[in-house]
N, C-alpha and C positions, 0 to 999 in steps of 0.2 A: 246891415250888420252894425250893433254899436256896443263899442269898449264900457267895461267898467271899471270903476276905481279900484274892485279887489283883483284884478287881473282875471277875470272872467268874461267873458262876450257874448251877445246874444246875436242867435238868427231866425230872423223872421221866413219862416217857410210861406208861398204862395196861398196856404191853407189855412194862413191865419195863426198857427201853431209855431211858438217860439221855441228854440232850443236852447238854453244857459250853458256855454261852452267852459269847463275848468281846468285850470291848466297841471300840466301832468295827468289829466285823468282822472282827479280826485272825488269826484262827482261822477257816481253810476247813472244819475235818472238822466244823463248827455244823451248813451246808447239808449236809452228805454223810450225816452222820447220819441230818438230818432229811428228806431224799427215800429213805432208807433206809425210814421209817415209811412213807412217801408212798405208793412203791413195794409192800412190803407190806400197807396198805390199799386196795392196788388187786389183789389178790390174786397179786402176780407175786413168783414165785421171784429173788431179788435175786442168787442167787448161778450165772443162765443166761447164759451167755455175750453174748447182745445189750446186758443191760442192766447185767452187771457193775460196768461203769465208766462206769453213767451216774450215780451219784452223784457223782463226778469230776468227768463232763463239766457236770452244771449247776452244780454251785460257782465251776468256771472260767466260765462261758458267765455266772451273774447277778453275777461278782465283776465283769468285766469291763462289761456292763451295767449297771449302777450307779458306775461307778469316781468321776461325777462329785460322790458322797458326799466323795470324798477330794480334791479339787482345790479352787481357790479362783482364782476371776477375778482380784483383782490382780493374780496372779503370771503370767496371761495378757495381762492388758493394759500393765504394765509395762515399760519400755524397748520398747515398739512404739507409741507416739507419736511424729510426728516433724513437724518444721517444715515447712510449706507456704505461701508465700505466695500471696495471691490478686489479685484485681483493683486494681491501684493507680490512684487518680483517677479510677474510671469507675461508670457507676453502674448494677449488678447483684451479683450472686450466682456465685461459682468457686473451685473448688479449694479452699484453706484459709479460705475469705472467707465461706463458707456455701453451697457448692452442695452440691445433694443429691446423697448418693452410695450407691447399691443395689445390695447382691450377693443374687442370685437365686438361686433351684433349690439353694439347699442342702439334700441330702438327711441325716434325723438317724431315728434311732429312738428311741422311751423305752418303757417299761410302763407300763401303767394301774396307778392306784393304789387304780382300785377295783376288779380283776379278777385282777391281775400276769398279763396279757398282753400282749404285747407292741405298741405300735402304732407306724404309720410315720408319717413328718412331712416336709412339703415347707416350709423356709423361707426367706421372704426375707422381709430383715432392711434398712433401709439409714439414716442419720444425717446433719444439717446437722453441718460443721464449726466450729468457734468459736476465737476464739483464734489464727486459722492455725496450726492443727497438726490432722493427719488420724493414722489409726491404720490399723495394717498390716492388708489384706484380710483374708487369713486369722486374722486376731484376731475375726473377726464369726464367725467359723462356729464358731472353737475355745469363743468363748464360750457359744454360743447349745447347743452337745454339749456344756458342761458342764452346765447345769439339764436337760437332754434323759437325761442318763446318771443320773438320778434316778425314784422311782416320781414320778410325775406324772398331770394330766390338763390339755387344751391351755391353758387358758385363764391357767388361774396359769402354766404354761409360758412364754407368752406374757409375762405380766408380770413374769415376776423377767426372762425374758434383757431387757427393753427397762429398765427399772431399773438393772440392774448393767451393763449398756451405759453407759447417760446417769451414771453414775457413775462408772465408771472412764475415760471419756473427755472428758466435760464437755461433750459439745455443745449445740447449740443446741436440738436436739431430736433422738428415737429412735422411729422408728416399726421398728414387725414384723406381719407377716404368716404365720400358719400355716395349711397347710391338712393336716390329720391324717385319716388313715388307719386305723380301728381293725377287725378279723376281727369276726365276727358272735359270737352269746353262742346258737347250737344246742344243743341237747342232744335225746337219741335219742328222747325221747317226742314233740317236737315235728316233728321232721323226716323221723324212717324212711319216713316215705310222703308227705312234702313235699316236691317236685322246685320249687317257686317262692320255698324260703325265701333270704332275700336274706341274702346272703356279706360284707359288707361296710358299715361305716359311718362318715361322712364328715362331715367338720365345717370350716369356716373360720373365726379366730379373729385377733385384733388385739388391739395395745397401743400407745399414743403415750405420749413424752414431751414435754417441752418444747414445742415450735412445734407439735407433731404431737398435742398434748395435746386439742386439741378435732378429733373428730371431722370435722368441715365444712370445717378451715382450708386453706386453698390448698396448702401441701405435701403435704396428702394427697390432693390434685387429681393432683400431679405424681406423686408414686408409684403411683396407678393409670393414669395414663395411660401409665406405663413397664411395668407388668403384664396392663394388657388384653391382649396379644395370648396370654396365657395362659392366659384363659377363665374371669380373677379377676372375680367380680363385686361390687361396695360393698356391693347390697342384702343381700346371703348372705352377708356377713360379723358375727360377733360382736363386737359391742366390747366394752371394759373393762367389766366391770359390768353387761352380760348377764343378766339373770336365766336364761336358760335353760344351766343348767352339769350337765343329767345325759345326758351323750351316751356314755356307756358302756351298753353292750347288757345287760349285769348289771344295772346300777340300774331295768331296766323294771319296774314293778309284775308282769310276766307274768311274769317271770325270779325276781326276788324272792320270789314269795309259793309258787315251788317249791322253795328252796331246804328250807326245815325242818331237823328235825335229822342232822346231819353226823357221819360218825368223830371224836370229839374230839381221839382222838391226833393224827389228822394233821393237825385245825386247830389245836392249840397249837403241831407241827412248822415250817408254815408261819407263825404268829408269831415261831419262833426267827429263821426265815428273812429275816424282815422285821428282826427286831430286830440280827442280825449285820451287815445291811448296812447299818445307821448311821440306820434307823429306829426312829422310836416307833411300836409297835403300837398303841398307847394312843390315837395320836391320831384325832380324831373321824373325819376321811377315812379312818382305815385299819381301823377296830374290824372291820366286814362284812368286810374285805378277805379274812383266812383264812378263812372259810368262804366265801366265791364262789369260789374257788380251786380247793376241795376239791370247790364240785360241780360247776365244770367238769371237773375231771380224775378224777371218777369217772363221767362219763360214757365212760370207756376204759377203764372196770377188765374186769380179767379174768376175765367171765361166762360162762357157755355159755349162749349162744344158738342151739345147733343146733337146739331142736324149732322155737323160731322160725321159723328160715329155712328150714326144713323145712316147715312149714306153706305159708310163703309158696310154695315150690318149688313142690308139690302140688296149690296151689289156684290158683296165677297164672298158668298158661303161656297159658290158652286166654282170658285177659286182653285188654281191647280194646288193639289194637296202634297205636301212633302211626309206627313205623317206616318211614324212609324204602328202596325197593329201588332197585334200580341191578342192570341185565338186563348181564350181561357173557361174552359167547357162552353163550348160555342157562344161565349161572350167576346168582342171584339173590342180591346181596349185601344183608343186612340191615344198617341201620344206627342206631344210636341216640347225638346228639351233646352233648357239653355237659351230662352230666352232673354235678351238682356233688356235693361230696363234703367234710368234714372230717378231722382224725384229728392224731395226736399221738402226735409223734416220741419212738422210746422210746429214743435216746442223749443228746437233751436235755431230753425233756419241753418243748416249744416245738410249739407250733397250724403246720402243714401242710395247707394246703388251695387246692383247684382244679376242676376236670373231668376227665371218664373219659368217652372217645369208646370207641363198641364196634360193632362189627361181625362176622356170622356168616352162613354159607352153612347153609342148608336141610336136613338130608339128607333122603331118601326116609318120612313117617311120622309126621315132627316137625312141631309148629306153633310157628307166630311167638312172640316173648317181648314181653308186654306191656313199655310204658316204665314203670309203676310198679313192675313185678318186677323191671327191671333196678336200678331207683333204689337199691330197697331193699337189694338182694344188695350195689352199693357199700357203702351208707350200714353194712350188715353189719358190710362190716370194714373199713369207713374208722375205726367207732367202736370202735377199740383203739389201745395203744400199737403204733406202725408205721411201716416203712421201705417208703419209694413201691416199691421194688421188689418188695416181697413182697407189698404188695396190690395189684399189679398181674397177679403172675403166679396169688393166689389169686379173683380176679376172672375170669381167663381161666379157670380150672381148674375153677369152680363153675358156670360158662354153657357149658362144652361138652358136658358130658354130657345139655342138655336140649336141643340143637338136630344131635346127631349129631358132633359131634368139632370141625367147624372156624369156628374164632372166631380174633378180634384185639381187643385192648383197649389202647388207648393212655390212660396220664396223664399229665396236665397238671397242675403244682401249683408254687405259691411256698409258699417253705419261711422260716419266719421263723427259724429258725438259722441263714441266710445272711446277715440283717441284724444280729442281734443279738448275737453272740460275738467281734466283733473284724475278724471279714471284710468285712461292712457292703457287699455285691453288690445295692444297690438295683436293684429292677425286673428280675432274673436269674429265671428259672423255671426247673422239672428234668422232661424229660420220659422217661417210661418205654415200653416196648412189650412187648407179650408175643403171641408165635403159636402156634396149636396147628392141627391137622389139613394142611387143603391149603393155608393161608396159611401155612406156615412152608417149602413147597416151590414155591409158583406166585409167581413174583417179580410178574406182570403184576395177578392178581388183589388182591397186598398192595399193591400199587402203586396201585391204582383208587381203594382204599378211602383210602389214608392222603391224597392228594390231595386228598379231598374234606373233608378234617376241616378247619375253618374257622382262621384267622390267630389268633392271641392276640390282634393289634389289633381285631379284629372282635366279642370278646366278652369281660365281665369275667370274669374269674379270681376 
């Protein structure tokens, strides 16, 4: 590593390949560089057209995800106080006089700062007035998406937005409520043949100031009692000072103790990455940070696994079948639902995950496909860098040739690049279809099948 005179620094990767580190961040080609190595370490050709410009696209996707490095709450709460009077001569709490006032469901995203995945965040936020003067609605959410637009994890989250709340407003007190959303921490050794691994994990966290400072006090009566019908519960909540703060799926001892040694090029790449966006790699939360990084994202590198799936193919067809049929003028539809599945998007390098509902007609000769065979043949090629559409049609493309030609395979998946780059389409999903044999001519039969594939509200994603 060596210093420059403009306060810039260069690292020499193993690969010959230099990174020009700038400080604050100021310099995008730091990240493009170093998903350059990223990319290369995961054995993919950087210069094939899918992922040419994804060095681009995630410099713009984490410059903008992080942007709240470069912002500063005064300058948000600033001229958005305003005078309100309250209750004259009577005796309670309104308006500028000290009623509690709560904006709900504000939806935010941040990254983990011990995984740099990205997770989702439902807040609500709300503050007694003091002084009679109240502060502009949308100065709560602007605030609370600037700590948000930070690596983070919930709980300090939690505490700086109720902090730099009660400070740049001055009220009587700050209470916040989070409840966070983070993708699971899979990897292929544990799940190719795990159809119950769980997708998701969930936490609810809290911070009071002032009046809201203790736990128990009667304002925090009122602000659940304006949340109950949301399915907030007190007991399930973390307060300040929690001991239990490792709710990232990386930090499990079962996660951790697989990690071992890592490409180092690409875990010093992802500390450039960390350090251009207005982080210390150095600090204690983030030392693990690039190497958990690097082995969830070599869980997509580009291996061949065809004797793999080969084997599987071979030896699973005549597999115990859990498949539901559906007799549709003595046509027998097979079906297998709610598949779940991961994978990672190879224009942003950002977690994509859902289920893949499948179904297949019989031909003359064929036997049923077990549900672990089908699990796996997903989990295949969920586990690469990937566009839903193409592992959907090589999903269909890999299951016809063992049941006679005619299949249908639908996915379901949120895509965290709809949260995280600017568009921010909370709770938006992308589905795919792909048909082969007599499902891409019998309108009736595709019809039978896709009817029965269950609601999104019916089942987690």
């Amino acid at each position: 590593m060596g210093c420059l005179d403009d306060g810039h620094f260069n690292i020499e990767l193993e690969n010959g390949m230099n990174i020009c580190c700038g400080e604050n961040g100021k310099d995008g080609a730091v990240i493009e560089d170093a998903v350059k190595v990223l990319l290369m370490g995961l054995g993919e050709d950087i210069n094939r057209e899918g992922i040419r410009k994804t060095p681009l696209r995630v410099a713009k996707a984490l410059r903008e995800g992080t942007r709240g490095y470069r912002q500063k709450v005064k300058d948000i709460v600033q001229g958005a106080l305003f005078p309100e009077a309250g209750l004259d001569n009577r005796v309670g709490h309104a308006g500028g006089a000290g009623g509690l006032v709560i904006v709900r469901d504000i939806d935010l995203f941040s990254y983990c700062e011990s995984c740099m995945l990205p997770f989702q965040v439902k807040c609500h936020v709300g503050y007694v007035p003091s002084g009679e003067r109240v502060v502009g609605l949308s100065k709560l959410s602007r605030v609370a998406d600037v700590f948000a637009k930070r690596l983070q994890e919930p709980q300090r989250l939690a505490n700086e937005v109720c902090s730099a709340l009660h400070q740049g407003i001055k009220p009587a007190g700050v209470a916040v409520i989070f409840q966070c959303t983070h993708i699971h921490f899979p990897d292929i050794e544990s799940v190719f043949l795990d159809s119950n691994h769980q997708g998701l994990v969930k936490i609810l966290v809290s911070a009071g100031s002032g009046v809201f400072e203790n736990k128990n006090a009667d304002e925090w009566a009122d602000f659940f009692s304006l949340l109950n019908f949301r399915g907030i519960s007190k007991e399930k909540i973390h307060f300040r000072g929690s001991s239990d703060l490792s709710w990232c799926p990386s930090q499990s001892a079962k996660v951790s103790s697989k990690i071992g040694t890592v490409n180092p090029a690409m875990v010093t790449a992802v500390a450039s990455i960390i350090k251009s966006l207005g982080e210390d790699p150095l600090r204690k939360e983030l030392r693990g940070t690039p190497s958990r990084f690097v082995k969830w994202l070599m869980n997509f590198q580009n291996s061949n696994f065809d004797m793999k799936l080969n084997g599987f193919l071979n030896g699973g067809i005549h597999s115990l079948t859990t498949n539901k049929e559906v007799d549709m003028n003595n046509k027998k539809i097979c079906s297998e639902l709610n598949l779940t599945f991961w994978s990672q998007c190879e224009h942003h390098l950002l977690p994509f995950h859902g289920v893949v509902h499948i179904g297949y007609i019989l031909s003359d000769g064929f036997s049923p496909i077990g549900k672990s065979l089908l699990q796996s043949i997903v989990h295949f090629y969920g586990f690469k860098l990937q566009v839903q559409e193409r592992l959907t049609r090589q999903i269909a493309e890999t299951i016809s040739p063992l049941i006679g030609g005619d299949v249908i395979v639908v996915v379901e998946a949120s895509h965290t690049c709809m949260i995280s780059r600017g568009i921010e389409k909370f709770g938006s999903s992308t589905a795919t279809i792909a048909v082969l044999g007599q499902f891409s001519t019998d309108l009736a039969t595709r019809a039978s099948f896709l009817q029965g594939i269950p609601s999104p509200t019916s089942s987690e994603h």
